[in-house]
NUVOBA-478090 format. One record per residue: x, y, z of N, C-alpha, C in turn. Coordinates in Angstrom, 3 decimals. Atoms other than C-alpha are relative to their C-alpha. Last residue first. Layout:
BEGIN
PT       n.xx       n.yy       n.zz      ca.xx      ca.yy      ca.zz       c.xx       c.yy       c.zz
PT          X          Y          Z          X          Y          Z          X          Y          Z
...
This chain:
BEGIN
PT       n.xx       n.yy       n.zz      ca.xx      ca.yy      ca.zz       c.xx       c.yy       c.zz
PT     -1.584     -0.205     -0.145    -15.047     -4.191     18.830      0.066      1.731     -0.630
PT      0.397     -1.355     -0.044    -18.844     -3.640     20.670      1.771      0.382     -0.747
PT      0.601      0.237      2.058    -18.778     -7.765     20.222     -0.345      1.414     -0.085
PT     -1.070      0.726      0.604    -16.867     -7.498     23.855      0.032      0.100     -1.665
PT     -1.036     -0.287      0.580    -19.108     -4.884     25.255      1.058     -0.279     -0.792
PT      0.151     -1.471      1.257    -22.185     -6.795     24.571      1.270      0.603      0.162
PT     -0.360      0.185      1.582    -20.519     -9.780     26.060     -0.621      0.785     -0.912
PT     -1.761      0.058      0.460    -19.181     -8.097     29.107      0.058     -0.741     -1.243
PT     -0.758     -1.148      0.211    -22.485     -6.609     30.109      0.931     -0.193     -0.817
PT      0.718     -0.129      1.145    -24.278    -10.397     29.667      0.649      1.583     -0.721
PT     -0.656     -1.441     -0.382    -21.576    -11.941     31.948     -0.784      0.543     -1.356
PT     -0.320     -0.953      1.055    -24.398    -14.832     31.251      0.834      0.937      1.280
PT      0.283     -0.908      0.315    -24.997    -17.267     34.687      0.843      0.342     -1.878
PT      0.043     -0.875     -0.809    -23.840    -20.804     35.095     -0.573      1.580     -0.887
PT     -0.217     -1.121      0.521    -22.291    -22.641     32.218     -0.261      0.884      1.063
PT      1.128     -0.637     -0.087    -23.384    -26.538     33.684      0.785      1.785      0.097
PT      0.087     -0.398     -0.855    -20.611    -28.985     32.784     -0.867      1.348     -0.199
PT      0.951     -0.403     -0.647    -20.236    -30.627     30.301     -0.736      0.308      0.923
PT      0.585     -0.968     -0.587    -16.990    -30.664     29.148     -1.763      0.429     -0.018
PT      0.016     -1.306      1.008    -16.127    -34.311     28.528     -0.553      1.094      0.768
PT      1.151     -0.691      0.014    -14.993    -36.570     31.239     -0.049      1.530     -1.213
PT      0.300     -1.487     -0.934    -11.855    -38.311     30.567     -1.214      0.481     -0.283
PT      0.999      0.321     -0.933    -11.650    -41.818     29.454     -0.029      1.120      0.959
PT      1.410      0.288      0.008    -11.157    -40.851     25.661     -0.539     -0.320      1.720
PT      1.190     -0.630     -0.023     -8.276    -38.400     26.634     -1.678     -0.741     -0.128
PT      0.609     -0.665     -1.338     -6.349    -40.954     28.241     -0.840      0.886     -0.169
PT      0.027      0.611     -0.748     -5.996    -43.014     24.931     -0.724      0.332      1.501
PT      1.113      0.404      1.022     -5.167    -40.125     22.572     -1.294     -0.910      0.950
PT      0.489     -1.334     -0.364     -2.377    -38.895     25.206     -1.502      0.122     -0.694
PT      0.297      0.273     -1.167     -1.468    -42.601     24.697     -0.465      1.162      0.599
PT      1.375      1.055      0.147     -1.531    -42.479     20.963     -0.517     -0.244      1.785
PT      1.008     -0.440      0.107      0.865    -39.123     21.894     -1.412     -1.416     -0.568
PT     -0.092      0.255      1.513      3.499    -40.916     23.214     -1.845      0.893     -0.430
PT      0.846      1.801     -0.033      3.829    -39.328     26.856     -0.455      0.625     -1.532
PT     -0.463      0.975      1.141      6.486    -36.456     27.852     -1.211     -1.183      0.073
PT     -0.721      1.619     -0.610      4.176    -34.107     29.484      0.601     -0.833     -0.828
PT      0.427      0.950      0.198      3.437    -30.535     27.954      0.463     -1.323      0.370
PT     -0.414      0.144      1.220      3.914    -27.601     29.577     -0.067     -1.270      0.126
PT     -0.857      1.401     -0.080      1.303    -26.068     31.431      1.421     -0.095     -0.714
PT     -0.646      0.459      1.258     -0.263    -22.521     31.809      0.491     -1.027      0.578
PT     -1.143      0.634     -0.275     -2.736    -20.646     33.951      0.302     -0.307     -1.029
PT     -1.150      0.583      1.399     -5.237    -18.308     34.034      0.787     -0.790      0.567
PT     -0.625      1.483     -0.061     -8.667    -17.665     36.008      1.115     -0.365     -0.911
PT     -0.750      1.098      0.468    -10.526    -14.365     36.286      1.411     -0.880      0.040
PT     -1.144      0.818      0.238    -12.952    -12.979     38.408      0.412     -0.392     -1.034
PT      0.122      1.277      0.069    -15.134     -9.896     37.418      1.364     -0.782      0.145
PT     -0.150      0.809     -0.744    -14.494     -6.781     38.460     -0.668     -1.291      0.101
PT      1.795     -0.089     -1.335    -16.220     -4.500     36.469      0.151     -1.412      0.455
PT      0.455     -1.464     -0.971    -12.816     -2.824     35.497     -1.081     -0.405      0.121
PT     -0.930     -0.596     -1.247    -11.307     -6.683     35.105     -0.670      1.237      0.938
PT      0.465      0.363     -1.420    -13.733     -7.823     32.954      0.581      0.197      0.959
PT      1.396     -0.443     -0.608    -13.336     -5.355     30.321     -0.289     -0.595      1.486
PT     -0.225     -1.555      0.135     -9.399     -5.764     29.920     -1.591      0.124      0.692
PT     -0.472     -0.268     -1.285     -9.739     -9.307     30.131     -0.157      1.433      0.909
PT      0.594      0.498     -0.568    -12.146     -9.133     27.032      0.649      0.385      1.395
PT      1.363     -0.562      0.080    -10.052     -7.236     25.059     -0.642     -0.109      1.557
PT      0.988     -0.078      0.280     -6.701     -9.450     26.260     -0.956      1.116     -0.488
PT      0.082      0.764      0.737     -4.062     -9.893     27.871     -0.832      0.342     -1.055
PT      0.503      1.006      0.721     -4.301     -7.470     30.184      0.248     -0.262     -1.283
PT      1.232     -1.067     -0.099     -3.092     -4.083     32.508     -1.154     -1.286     -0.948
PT      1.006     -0.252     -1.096     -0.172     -6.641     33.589     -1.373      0.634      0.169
PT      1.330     -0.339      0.260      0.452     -7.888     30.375     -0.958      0.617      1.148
PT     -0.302     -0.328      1.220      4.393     -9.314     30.267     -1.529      1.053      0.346
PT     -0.901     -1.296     -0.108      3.511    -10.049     33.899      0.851      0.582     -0.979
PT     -0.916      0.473      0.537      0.124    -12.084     33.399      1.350      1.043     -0.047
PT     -0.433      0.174      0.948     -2.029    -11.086     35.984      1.452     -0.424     -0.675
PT      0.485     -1.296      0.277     -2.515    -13.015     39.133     -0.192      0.435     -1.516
PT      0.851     -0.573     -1.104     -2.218    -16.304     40.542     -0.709      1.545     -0.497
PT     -0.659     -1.279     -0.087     -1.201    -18.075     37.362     -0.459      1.319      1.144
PT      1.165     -0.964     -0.277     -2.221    -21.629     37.699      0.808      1.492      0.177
PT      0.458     -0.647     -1.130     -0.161    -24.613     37.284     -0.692      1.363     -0.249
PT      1.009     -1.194      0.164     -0.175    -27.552     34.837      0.409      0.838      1.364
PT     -0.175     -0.628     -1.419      2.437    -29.702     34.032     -0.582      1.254      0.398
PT     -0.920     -1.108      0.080      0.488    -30.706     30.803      0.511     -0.078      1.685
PT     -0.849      0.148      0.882     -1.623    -33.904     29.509      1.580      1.102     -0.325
PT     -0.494      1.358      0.481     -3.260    -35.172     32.351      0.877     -0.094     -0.974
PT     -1.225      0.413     -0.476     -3.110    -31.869     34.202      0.456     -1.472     -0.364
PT     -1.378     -0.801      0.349     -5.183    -29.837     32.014      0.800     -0.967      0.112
PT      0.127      0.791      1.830     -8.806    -32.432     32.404      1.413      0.509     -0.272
PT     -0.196      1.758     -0.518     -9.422    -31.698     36.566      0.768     -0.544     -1.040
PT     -0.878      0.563     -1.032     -8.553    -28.073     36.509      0.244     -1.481      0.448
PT     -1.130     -0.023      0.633    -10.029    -27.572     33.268      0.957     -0.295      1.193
PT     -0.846      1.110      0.574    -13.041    -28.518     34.532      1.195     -0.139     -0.788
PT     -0.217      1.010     -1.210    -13.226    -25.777     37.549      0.140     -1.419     -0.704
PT     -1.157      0.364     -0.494    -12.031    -23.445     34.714     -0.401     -1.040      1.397
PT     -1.650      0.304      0.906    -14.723    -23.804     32.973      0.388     -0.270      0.497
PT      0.272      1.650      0.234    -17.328    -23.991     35.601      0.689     -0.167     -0.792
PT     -0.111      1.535     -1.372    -15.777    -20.673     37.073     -0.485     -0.927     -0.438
PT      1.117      0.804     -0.810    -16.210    -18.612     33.883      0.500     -0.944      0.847
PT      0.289     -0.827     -1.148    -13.878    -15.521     33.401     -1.295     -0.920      0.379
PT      1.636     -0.093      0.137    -11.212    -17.711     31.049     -0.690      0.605      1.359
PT      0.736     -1.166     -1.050     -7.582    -18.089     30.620     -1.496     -0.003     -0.705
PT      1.292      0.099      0.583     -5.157    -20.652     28.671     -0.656      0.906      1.141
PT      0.496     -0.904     -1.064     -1.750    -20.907     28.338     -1.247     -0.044     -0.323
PT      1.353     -0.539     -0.197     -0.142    -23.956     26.885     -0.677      0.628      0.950
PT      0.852     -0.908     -1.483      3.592    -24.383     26.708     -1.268      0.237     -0.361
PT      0.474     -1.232      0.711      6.233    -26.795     24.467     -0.942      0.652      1.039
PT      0.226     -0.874     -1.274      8.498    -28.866     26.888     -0.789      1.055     -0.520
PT     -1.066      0.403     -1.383      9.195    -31.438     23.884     -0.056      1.804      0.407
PT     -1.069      0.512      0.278      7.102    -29.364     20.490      0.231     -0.059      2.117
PT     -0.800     -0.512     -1.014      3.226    -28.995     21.166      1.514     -0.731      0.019
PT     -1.030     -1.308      0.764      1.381    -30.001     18.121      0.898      0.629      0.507
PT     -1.461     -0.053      1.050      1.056    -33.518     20.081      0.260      0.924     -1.162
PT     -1.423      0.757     -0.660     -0.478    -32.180     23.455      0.815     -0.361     -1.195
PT     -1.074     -1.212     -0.517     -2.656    -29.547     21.529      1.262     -0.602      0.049
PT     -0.504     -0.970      1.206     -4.336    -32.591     19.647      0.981      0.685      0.593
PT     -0.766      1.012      0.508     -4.690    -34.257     23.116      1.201      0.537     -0.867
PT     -0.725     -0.238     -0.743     -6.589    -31.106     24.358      0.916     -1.010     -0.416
PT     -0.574     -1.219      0.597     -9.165    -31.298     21.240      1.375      0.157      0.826
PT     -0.600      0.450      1.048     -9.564    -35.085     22.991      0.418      1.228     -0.871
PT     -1.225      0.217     -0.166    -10.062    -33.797     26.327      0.438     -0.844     -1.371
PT      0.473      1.504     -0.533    -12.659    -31.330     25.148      1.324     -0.707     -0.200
PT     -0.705      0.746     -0.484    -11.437    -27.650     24.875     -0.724     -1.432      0.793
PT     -1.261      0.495      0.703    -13.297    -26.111     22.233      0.775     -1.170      0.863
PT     -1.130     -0.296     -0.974    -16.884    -26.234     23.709      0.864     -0.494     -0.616
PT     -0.672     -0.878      0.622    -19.784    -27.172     20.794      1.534      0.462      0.326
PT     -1.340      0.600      1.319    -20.493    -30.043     22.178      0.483      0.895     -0.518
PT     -0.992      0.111     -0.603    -22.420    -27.568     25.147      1.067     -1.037     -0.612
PT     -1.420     -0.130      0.403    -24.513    -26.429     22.783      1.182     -0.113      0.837
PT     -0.324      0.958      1.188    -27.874    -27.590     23.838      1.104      0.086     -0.835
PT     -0.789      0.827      0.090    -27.006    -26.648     27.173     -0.408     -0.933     -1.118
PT      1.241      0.947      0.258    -27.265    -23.157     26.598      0.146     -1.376     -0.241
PT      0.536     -0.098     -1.776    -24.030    -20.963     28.855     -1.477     -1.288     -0.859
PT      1.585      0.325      0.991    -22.218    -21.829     25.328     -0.428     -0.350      1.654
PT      0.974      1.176     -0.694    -18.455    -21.531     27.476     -1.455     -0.472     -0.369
PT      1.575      0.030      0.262    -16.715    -19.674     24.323     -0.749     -0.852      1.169
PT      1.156      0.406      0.840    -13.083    -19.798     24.865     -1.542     -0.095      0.317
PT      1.749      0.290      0.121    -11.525    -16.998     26.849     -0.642     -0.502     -1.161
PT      0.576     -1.734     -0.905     -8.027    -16.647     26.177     -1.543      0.079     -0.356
PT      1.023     -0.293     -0.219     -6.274    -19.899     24.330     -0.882      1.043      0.818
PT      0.558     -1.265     -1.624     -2.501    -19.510     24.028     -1.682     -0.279     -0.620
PT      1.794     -0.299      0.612     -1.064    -22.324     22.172      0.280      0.389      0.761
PT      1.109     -0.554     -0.777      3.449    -22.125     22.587     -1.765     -0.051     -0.738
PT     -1.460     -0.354     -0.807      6.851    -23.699     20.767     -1.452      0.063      1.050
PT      0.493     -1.078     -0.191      4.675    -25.691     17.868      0.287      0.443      1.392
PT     -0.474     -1.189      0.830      6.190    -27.854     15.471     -0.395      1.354      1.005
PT     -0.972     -0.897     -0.356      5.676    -31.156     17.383      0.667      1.625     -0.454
PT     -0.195      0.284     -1.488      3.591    -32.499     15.284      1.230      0.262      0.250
PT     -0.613      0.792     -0.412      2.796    -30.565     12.198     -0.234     -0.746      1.271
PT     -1.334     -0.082     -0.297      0.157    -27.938     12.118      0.630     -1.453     -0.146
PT     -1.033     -1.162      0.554     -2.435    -27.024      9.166      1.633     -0.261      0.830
PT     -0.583     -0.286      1.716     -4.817    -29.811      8.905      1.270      0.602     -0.024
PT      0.152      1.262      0.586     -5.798    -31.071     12.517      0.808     -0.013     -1.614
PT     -0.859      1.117     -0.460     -4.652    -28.138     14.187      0.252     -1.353     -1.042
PT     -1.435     -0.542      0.614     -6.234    -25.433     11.674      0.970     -0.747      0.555
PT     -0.295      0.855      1.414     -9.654    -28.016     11.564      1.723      0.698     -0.204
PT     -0.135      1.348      0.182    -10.020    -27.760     15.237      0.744     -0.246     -1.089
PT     -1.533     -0.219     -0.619     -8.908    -23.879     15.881      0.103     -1.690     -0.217
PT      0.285      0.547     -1.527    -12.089    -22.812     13.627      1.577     -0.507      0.508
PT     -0.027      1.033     -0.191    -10.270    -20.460     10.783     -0.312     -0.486      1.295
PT      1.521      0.526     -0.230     -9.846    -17.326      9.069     -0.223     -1.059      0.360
PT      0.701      0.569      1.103     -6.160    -16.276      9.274     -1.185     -0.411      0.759
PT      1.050      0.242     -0.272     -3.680    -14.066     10.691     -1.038     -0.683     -0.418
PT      1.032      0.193      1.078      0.278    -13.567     10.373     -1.385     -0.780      0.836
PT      1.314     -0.108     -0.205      2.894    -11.990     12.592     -1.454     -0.209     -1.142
PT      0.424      1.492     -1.026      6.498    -12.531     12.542     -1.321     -0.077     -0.171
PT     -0.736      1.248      0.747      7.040     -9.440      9.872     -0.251     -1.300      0.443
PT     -0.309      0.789     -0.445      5.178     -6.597     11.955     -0.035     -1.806     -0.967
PT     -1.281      0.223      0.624      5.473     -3.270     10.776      0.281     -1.315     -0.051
PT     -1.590     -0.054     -1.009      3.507     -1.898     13.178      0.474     -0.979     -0.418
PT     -0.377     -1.029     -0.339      0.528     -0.955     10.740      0.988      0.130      1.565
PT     -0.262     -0.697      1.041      0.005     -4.006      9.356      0.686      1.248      0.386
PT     -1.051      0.628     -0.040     -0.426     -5.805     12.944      0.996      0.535     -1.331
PT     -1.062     -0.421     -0.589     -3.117     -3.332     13.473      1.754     -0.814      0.108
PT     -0.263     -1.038      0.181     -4.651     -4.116     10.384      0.881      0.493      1.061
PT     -0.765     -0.272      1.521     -4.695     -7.717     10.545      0.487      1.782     -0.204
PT     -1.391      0.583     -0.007     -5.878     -7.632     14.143      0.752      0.002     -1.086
PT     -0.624     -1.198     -1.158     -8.911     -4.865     13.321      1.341     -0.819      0.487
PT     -0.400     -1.790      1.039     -9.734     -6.668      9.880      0.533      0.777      0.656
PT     -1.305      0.231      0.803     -9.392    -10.136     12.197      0.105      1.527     -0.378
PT     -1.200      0.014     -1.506    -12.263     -9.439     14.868      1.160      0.479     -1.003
PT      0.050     -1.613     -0.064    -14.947     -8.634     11.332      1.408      0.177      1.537
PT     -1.008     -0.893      0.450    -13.585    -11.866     10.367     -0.024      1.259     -0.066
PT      0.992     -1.035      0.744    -15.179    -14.266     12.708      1.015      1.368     -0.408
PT      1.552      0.287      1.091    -14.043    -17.288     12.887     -0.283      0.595      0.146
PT      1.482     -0.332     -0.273    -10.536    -16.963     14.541     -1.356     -0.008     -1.151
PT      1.223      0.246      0.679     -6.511    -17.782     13.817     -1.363      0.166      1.019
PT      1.602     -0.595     -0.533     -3.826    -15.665     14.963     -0.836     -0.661     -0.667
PT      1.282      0.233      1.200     -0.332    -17.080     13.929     -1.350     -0.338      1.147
PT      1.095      0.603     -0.606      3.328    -16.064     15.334     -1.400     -0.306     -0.886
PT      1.213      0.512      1.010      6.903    -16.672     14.926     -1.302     -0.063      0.492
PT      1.792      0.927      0.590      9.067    -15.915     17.271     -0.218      0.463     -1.000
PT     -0.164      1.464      0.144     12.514    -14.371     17.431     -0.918     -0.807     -0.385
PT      0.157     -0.121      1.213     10.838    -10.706     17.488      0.913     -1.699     -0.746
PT     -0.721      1.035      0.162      9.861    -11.342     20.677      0.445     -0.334     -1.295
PT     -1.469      0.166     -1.024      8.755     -8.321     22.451      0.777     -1.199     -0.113
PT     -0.726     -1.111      0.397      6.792     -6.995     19.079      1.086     -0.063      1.577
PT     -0.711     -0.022      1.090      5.375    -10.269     18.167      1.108      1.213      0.284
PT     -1.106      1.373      0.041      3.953    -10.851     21.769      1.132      0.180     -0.791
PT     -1.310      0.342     -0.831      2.359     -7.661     22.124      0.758     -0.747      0.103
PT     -0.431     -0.974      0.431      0.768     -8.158     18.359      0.787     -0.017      1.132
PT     -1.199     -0.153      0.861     -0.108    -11.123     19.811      0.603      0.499     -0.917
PT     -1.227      0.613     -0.408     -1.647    -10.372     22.549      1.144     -0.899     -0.962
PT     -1.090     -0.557     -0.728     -3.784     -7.830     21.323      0.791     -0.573      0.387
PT     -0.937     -0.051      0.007     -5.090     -9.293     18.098      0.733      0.418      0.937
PT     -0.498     -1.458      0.808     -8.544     -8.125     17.907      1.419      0.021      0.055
PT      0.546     -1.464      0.251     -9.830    -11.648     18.339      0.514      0.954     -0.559
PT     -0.605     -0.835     -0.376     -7.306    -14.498     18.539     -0.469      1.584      0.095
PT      1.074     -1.188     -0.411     -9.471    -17.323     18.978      0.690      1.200      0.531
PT      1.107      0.491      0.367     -6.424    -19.858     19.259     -1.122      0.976      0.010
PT      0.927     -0.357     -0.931     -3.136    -18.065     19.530     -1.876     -0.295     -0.926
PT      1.160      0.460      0.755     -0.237    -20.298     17.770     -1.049      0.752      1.359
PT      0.642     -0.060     -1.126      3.603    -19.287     18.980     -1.383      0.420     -1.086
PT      1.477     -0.395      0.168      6.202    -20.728     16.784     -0.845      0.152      0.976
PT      0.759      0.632     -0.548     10.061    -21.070     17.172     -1.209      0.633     -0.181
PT     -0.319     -0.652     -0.945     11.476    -19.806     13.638     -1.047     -0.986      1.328
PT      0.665      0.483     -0.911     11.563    -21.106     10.334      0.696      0.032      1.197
PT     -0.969      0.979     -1.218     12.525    -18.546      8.205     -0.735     -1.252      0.449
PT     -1.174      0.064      0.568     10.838    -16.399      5.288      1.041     -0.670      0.723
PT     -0.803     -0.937     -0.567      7.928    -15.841      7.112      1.448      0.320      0.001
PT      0.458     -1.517     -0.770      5.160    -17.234      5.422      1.075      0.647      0.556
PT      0.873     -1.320      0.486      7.122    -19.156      2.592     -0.784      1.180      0.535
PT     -0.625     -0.888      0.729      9.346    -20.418      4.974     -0.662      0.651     -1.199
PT      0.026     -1.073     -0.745      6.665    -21.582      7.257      1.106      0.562     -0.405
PT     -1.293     -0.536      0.656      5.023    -23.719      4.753      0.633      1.150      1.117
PT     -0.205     -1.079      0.408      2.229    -25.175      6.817      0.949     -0.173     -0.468
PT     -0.367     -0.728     -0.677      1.622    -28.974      7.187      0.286      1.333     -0.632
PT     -1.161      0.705     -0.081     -1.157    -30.058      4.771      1.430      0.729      1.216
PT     -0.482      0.629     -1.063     -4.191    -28.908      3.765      1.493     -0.487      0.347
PT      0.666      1.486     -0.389     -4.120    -26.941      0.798      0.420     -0.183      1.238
PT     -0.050      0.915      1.385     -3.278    -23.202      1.029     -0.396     -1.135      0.878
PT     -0.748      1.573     -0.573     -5.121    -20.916      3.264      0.697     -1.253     -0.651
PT      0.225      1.676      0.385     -6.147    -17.885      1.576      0.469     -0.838      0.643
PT      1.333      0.002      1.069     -6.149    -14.283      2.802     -0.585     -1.409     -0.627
PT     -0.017      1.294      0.821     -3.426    -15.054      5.343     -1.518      0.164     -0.675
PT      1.152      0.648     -0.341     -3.475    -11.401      7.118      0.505     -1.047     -1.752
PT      0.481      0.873     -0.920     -0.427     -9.868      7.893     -0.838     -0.870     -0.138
PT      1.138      0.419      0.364      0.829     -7.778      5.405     -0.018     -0.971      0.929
PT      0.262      0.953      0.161      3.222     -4.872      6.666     -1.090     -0.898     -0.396
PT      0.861      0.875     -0.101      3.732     -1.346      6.855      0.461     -1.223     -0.213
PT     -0.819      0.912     -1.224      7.305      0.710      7.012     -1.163     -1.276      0.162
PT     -0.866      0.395      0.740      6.114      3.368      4.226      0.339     -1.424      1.014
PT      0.303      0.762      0.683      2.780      3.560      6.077      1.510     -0.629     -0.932
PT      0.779     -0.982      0.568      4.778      5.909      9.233     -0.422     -1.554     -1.582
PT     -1.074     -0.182      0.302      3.999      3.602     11.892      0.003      0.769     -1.275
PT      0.264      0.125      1.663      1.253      3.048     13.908      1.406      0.353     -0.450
PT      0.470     -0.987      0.750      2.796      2.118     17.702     -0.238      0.021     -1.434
PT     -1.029     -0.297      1.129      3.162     -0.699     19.743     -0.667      0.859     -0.478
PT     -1.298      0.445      0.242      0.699     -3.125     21.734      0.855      0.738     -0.765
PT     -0.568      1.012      0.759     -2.582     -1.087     22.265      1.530     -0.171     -0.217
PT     -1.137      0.350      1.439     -2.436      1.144     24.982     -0.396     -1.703     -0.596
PT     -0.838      0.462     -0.030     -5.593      0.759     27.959      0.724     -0.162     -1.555
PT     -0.919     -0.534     -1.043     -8.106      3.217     28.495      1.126     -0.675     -0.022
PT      0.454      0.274     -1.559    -10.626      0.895     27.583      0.399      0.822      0.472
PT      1.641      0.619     -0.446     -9.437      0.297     24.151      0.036      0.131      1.153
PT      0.837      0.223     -1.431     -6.340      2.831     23.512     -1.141     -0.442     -0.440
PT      1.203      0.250     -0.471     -4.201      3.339     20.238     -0.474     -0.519      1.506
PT      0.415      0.826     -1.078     -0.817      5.379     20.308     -1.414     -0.730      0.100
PT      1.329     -0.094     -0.640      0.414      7.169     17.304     -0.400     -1.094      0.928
PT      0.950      1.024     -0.390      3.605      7.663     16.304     -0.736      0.228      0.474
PT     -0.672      1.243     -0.837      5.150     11.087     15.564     -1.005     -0.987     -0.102
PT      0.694      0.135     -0.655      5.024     12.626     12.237     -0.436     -0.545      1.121
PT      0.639      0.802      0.142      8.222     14.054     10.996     -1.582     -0.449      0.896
PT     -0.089      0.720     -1.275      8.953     17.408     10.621     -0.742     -1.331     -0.121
């Protein structure tokens, strides 16, 4: 008899898809990065397909769900810390999943180096790092010149989603989004994801913490001029507010 699939749960909540039996595996994880330069995306995935790029992709849940309700796409998980990856690489291994590759990497240098312009269908960002100490507040990914970048890897009407559970974030992302995207705001959850997106989401949800998503798509304007408007935009510094101190021990509890 065969063995049936197996179901994982964080939280109480299914991971994306089931193990499979190993004959059926896959390799997922970009062990090396070749040289700089635009990707090869027929050597990774034997096509070139539309692409969906998730910035700080942790343990992989949303795009493992992604890969496995869109098997059209193309997708790619990069993150800096590779104890997240071994648990996205692996579960993406073990459902089979062909579209789906992962790699070691800040989200600056994999734009700047790795994508084309225009090459890229969807970024999903999902809770970047707010550095509540304000001697690291340069640190913050989305400054309106990292946001530029986005604007020209983003192919004509391409889409940026982005979510986070700090209110001073998202109260400057509400001013800084809409210069370079048709931005609006996602009132609720996401309806591919209703139980979450996310790890993280997932936690802050059952101890009811707010959070904040939306998505754009990108404005026709030349990108030296998307270059242009980002320098006279206010950078993110803005004051972090409290630690969710619960929700980041559970988070790094992968």
């Amino acid at each position: 008899m065969k063995k049936p699939q197996a179901i994982e749960r964080e939280f109480g909540v299914p991971v994306p898809g089931k193990i499979l039996d190993p004959a059926q595996w896959t390799q997922t994880a970009l062990k090396k990065l070749p040289a700089p330069g635009p990707l090869d995306r027929v050597a990774l995935f034997g096509r070139v397909a539309p692409l969906v790029v998730d910035l700080g992709c942790g343990n992989g849940r949303f795009l493992i769900g992604s890969a496995l309700r869109r098997p059209e796409y193309d997708h790619i998980g990069i993150d800096i810390l590779p104890m997240v990856l071994r648990y996205a690489t692996r579960r993406g291994n073990q459902r089979g999943l062909g579209n789906l590759r992962f790699a070691a990497i800040d989200a600056q240098r994999f734009l700047a180096l790795y994508l084309a312009v225009s090459s890229v269908r969807e970024i999903h960002c999902y809770h970047p790092q707010p550095y509540h100490d304000p001697q690291d507040e340069k640190k913050r990914l989305l400054t309106p010149l990292f946001l530029a970048v986005v604007h020209q890897v983003l192919e004509a009407d391409g889409k940026f989603f982005v979510q986070t559970d700090n209110a001073p974030y998202w109260k400057y992302l509400q001013g800084t989004l809409p210069t370079f995207f048709d931005f609006q705001e996602q009132p609720g959850p996401w309806p591919e994801d209703p139980l979450g997106r996310t790890r993280r989401e997932i936690i802050a949800r059952q101890r009811r913490y707010p959070i904040y998503r939306g998505w754009g798509t990108k404005r026709a304007m030349p990108s030296d001029e998307a270059l242009d408007r980002a320098r006279e935009l206010r950078l993110p510094d803005f004051n972090a507010g409290p630690r969710h101190r619960d929700l980041d021990r559970l988070e790094r509890e992968v």
